[in-house]
C-alpha positions as CSV (number, residue, x, y, z in Angstrom):
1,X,-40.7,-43.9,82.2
2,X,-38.4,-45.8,79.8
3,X,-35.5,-44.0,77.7
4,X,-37.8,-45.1,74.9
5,X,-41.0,-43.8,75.9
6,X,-39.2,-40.6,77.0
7,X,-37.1,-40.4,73.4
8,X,-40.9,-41.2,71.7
9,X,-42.4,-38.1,73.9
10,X,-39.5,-35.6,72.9
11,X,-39.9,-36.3,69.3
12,X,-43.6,-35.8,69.4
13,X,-43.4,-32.5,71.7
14,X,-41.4,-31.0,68.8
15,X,-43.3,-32.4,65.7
16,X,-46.5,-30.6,67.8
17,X,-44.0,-27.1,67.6
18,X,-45.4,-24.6,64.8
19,X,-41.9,-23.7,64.2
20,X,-39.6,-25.6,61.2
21,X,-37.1,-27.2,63.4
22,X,-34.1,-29.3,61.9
23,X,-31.1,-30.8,64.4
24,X,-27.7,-30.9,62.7
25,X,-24.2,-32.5,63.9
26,X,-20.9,-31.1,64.2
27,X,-20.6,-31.7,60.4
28,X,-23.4,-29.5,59.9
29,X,-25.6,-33.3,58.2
30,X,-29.6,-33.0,59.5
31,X,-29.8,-35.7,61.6
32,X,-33.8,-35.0,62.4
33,X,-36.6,-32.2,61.3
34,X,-39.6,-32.2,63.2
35,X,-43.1,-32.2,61.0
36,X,-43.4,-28.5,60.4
37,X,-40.8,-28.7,58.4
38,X,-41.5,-31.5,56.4
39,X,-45.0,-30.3,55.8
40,X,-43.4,-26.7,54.7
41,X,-41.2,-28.7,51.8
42,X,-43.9,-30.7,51.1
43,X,-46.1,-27.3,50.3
44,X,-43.3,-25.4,48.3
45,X,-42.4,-28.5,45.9
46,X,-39.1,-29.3,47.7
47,X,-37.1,-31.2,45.1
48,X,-36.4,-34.3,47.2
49,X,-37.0,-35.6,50.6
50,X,-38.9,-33.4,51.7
51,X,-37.3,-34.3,55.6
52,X,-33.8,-33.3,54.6
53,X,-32.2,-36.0,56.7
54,X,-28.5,-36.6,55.3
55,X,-28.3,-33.2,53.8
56,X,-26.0,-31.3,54.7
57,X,-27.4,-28.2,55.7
58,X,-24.3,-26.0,55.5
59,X,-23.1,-27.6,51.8
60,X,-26.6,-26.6,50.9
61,X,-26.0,-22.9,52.1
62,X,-22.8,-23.0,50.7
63,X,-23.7,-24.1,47.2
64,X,-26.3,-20.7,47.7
65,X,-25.1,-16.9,46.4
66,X,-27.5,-15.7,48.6
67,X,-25.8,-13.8,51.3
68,X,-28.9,-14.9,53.5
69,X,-27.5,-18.3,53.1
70,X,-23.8,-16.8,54.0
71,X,-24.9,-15.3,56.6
72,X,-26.4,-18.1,58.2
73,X,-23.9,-20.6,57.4
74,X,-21.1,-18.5,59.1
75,X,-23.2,-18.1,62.0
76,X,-24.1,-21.7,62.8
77,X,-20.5,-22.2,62.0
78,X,-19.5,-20.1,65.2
79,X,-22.3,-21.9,67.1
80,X,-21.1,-25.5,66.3
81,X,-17.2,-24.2,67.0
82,X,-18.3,-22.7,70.2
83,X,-17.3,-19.1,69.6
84,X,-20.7,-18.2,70.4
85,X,-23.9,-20.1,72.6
86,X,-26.4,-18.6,69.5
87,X,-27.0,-16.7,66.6
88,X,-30.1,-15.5,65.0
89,X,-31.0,-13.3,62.1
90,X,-34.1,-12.5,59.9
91,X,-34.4,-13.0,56.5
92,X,-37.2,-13.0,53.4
93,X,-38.4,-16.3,51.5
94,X,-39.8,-16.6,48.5
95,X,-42.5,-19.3,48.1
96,X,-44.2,-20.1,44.9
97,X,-47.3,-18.2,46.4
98,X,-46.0,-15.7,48.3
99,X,-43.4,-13.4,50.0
100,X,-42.7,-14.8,53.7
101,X,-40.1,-13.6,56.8
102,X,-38.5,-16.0,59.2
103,X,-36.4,-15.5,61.7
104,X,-33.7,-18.2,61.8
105,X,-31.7,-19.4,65.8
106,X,-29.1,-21.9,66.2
107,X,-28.5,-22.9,69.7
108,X,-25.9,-25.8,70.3
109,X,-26.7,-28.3,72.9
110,X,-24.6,-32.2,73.5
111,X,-26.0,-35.4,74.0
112,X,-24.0,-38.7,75.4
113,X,-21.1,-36.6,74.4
114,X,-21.6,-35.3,71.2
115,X,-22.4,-31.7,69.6
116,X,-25.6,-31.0,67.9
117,X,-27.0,-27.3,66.7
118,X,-30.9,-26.8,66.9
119,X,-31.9,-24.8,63.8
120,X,-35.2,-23.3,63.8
121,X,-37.0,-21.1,61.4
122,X,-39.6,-18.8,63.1
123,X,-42.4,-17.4,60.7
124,X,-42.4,-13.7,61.3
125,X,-44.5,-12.9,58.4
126,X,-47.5,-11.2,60.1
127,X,-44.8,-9.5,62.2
128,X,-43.2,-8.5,59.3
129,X,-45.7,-7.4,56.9
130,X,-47.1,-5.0,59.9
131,X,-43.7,-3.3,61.1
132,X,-43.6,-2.5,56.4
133,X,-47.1,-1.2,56.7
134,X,-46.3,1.0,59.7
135,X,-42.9,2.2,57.7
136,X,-44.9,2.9,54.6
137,X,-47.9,5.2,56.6
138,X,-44.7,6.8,58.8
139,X,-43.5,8.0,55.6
140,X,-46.2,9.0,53.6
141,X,-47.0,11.0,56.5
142,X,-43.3,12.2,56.4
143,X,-44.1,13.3,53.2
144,X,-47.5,14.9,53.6
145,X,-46.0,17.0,56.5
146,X,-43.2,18.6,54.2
147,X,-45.4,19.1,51.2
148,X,-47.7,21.2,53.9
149,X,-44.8,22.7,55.5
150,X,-42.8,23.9,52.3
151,X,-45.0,23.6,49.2
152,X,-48.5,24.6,50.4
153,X,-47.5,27.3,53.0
154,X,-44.7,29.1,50.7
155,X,-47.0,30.1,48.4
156,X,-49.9,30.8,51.4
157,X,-47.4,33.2,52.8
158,X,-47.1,35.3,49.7
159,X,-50.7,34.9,49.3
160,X,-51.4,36.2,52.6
161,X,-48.7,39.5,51.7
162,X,-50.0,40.7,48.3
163,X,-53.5,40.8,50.3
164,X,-52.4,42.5,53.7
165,X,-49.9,45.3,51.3
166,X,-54.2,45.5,49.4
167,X,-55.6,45.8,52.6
168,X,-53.4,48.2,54.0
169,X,-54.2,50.4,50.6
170,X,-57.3,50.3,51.6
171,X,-58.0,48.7,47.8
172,X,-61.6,47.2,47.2
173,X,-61.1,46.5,50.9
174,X,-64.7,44.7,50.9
175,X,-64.0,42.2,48.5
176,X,-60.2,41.3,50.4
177,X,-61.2,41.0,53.8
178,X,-63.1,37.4,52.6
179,X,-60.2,36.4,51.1
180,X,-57.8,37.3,53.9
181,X,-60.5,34.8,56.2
182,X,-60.0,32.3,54.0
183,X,-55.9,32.0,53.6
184,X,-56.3,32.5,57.6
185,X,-58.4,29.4,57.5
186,X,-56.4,27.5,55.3
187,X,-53.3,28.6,57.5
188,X,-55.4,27.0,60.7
189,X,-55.5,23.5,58.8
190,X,-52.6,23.3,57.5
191,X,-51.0,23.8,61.4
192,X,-53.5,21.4,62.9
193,X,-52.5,18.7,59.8
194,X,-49.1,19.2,60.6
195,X,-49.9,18.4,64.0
196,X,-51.5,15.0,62.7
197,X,-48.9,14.2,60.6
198,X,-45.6,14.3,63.0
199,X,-46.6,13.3,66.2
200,X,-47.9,9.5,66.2
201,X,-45.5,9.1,69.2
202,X,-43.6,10.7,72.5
203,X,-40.1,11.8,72.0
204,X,-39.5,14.2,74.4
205,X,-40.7,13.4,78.1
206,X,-40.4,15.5,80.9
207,X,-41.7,16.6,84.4
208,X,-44.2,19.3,83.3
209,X,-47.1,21.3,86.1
210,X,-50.2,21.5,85.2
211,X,-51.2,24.6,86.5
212,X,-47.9,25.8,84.6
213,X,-48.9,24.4,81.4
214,X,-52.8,25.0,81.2
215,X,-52.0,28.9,81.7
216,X,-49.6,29.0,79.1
217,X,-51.9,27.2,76.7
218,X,-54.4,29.8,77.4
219,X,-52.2,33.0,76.4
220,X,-52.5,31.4,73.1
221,X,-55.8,31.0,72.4
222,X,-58.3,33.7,71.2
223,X,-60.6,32.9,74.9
224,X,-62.8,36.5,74.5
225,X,-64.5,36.9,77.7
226,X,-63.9,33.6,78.7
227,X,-62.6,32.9,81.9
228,X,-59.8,29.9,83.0
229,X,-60.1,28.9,86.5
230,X,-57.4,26.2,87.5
231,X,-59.1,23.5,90.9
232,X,-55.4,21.9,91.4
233,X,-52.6,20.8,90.2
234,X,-50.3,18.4,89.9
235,X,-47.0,17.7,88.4
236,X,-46.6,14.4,85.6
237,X,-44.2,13.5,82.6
238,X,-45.2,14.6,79.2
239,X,-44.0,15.7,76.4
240,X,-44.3,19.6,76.7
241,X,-45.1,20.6,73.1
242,X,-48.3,17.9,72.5
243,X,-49.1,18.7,76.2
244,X,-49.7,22.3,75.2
245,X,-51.6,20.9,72.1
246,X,-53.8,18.9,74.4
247,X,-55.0,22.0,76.4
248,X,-54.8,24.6,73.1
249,X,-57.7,22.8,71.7
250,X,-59.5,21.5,74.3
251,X,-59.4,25.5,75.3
252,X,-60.7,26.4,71.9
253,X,-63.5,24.0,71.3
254,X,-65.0,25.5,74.7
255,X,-64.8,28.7,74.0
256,X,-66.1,28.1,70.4
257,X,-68.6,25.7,71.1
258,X,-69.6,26.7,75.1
259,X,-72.7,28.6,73.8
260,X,-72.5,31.4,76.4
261,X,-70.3,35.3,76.8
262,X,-69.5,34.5,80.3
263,X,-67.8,31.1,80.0
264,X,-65.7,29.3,82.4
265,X,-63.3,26.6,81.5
266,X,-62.0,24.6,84.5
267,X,-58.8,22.2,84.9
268,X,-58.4,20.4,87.7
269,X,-56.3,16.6,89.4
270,X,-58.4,13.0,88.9
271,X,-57.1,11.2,91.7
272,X,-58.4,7.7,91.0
273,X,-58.3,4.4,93.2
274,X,-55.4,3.2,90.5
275,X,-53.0,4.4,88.3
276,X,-55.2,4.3,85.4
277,X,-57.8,6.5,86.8
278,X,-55.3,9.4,87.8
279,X,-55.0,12.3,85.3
280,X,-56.7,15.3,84.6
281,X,-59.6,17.3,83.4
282,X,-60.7,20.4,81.4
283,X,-64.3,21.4,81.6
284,X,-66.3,24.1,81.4
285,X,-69.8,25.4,82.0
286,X,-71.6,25.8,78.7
287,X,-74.5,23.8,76.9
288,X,-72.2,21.1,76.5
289,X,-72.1,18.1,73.9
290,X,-74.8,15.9,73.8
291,X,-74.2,12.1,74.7
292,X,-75.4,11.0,71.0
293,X,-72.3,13.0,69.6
294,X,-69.8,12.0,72.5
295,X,-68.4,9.1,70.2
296,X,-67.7,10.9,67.2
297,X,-66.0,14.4,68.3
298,X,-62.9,13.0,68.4
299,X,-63.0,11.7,64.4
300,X,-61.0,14.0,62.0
301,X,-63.2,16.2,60.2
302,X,-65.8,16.4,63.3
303,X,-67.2,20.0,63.7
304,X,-70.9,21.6,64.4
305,X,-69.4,24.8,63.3
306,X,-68.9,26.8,59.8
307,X,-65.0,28.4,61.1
308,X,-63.4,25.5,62.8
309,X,-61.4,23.3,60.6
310,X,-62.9,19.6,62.3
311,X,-59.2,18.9,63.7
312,X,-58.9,20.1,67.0
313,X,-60.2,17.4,69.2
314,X,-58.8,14.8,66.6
315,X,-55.5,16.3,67.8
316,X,-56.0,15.9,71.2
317,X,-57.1,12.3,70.7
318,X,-53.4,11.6,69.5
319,X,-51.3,13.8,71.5
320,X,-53.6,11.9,74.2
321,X,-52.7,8.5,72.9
322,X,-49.2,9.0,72.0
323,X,-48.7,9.4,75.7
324,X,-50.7,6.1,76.1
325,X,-52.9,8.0,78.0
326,X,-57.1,7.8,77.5
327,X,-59.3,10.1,76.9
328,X,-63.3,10.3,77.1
329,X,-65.7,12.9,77.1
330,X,-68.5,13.4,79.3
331,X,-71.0,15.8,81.2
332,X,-69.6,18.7,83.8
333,X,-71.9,19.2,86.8
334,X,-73.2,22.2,86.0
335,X,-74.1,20.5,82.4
336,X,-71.2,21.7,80.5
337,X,-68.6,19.5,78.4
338,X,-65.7,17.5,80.6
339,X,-63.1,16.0,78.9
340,X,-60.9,13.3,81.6
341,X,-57.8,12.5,80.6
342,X,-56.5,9.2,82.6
343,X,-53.5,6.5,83.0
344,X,-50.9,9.8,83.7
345,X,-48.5,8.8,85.5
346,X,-47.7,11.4,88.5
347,X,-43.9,12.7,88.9
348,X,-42.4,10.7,92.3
């Protein structure tokens, strides 16, 4: 292959690259921009050529009072003195249609004996636009969680006082024992929303038993006559508090929903053929949840009953997933409701 052919095959290789690339010498002139970046000046009305051969792409930055354009003069700068190999930073553009991100590298590279820098603007916009989105739902969800926390459940609490100093009076005791139910309900979701609202993701990770764990969840629940019976165990990372979410609610919606006084809720090992079909299960041995309904009991809002607040297994599909574990629901042998909980990794 001839130096030309090979010099024609380079160029075209980087006018086929999606990303704006420009070459500058040691002076910081553009010696070459591939066709992504022509085709970007053409589409913003570059005043010009819209190649920006001959410019000199650090005058340009220089002439800016953008501190973007500071920023990236000083570091291409250090790249073409050699005080560092590269530099790279993100920054916004404004077009005349809309509000883009790119991230901009300089690598330095010779040829026959000469320095040249390789600028390239990579559009990040998509990127971007999603990491703002996530910020913005993080802390609206931030905020949600202290309005429940502080303005809803201050006043709740005092609620909740002036009626158990009534009941304990034994005033119109009747009409208070209603309303007593009803701050107790509105207790219930505020504590599962709260649940919802903070924990998108894992913090805290360590080696937990789950024997250990699915006892101590069941102290907490109201379980009647219910009974828990634990097959095996196992010992896994996880983050203790969402763990004890995880088994809290799964607990409750059998007892709840089991259909029978003499209920018994089971948790046992899955040991699957890989590591994303090891984990865990909690069933039990009611009527169980019929396979039409399977799909939607882990939706917010989700209940077949008048007291439960339609959070609970919503709950348990996040504390699930912000372990990036999996969760599905399906039939127990003896016809009851299983829940398998899989991709947990196992403590070496």
């Amino acid at each position: 292959m001839s130096n030309d052919t090979s010099s024609s095959l380079a160029f075209s290789s980087l006018d086929a690259l999606p990303t704006q690339l420009a070459i500058l010498d040691e002076d910081g002139v553009i010696v070459y921009t591939n066709r992504a970046w022509r085709e970007f000046g053409n589409e913003n009305d570059y005043q010009g050529d819209s190649s920006s051969i001959g410019t000199n792409y650090l005058g340009v930055c220089d002439l800016s009072t953008d501190a973007d354009a500071t920023t990236a003069s000083e570091g291409i700068r250090a790249v073409i003195d050699g005080d560092r190999d590269e530099f790279s930073f993100e920054y916004p553009c404004e077009t005349p249609e809309e509000h883009l991100w790119f991230t901009m590298r300089a690598a330095r590279f010779t040829d026959d004996g000469d320095t040249y820098v390789q600028v390239a603007h990579l559009d990040i916009t998509d990127r971007k636009r999603a990491e703002l989105e996530a910020e913005e739902r993080a802390e609206r969800l931030r905020n949600l969680a202290r309005m429940l926390s502080h303005d809803l459940r201050n006043p709740l609490s005092v609620a909740v006082g002036y009626v158990e100093s009534l009941l304990d009076e034994e005033v119109d005791a009747d009409r208070l024992e209603p309303v007593a139910g009803a701050l107790d309900r509105m207790d219930d979701i505020i504590t599962d929303a709260l649940v919802l609202a903070r924990h998108d993701t894992v913090e805290d990770l360590s080696t937990v038993d789950l024997e250990t764990r699915a006892a101590a969840a069941w102290e907490y629940v109201e379980t009647g006559s219910a009974e828990l019976a634990v097959a095996d165990s196992a010992e896994f990372r996880a983050d203790p508090g969402l763990l004890g979410h995880v088994f809290e609610n799964l607990f409750r919606n059998s007892v709840e929903h089991g259909g029978t006084d003499h209920l018994t809720v089971t948790v046992g090992v899955l040991d699957g053929d890989s590591a994303d079909a090891t984990g865990f299960y909690v069933e039990d041995d009611g009527v169980g949840i019929p396979a039409e309904e399977r799909d939607e009991v882990f939706e917010a809002g989700y209940t077949t009953g008048e007291e439960g607040t339609g959070l609970g297994l919503s709950i348990v599909a996040q504390a699930v997933h912000a372990h990036d574990w999996d969760i599905v629901v399906t039939e127990a042998e003896g016809g009851g409701a299983r829940f398998e909980v899989t991709g947990v990794e196992r403590s070496s």
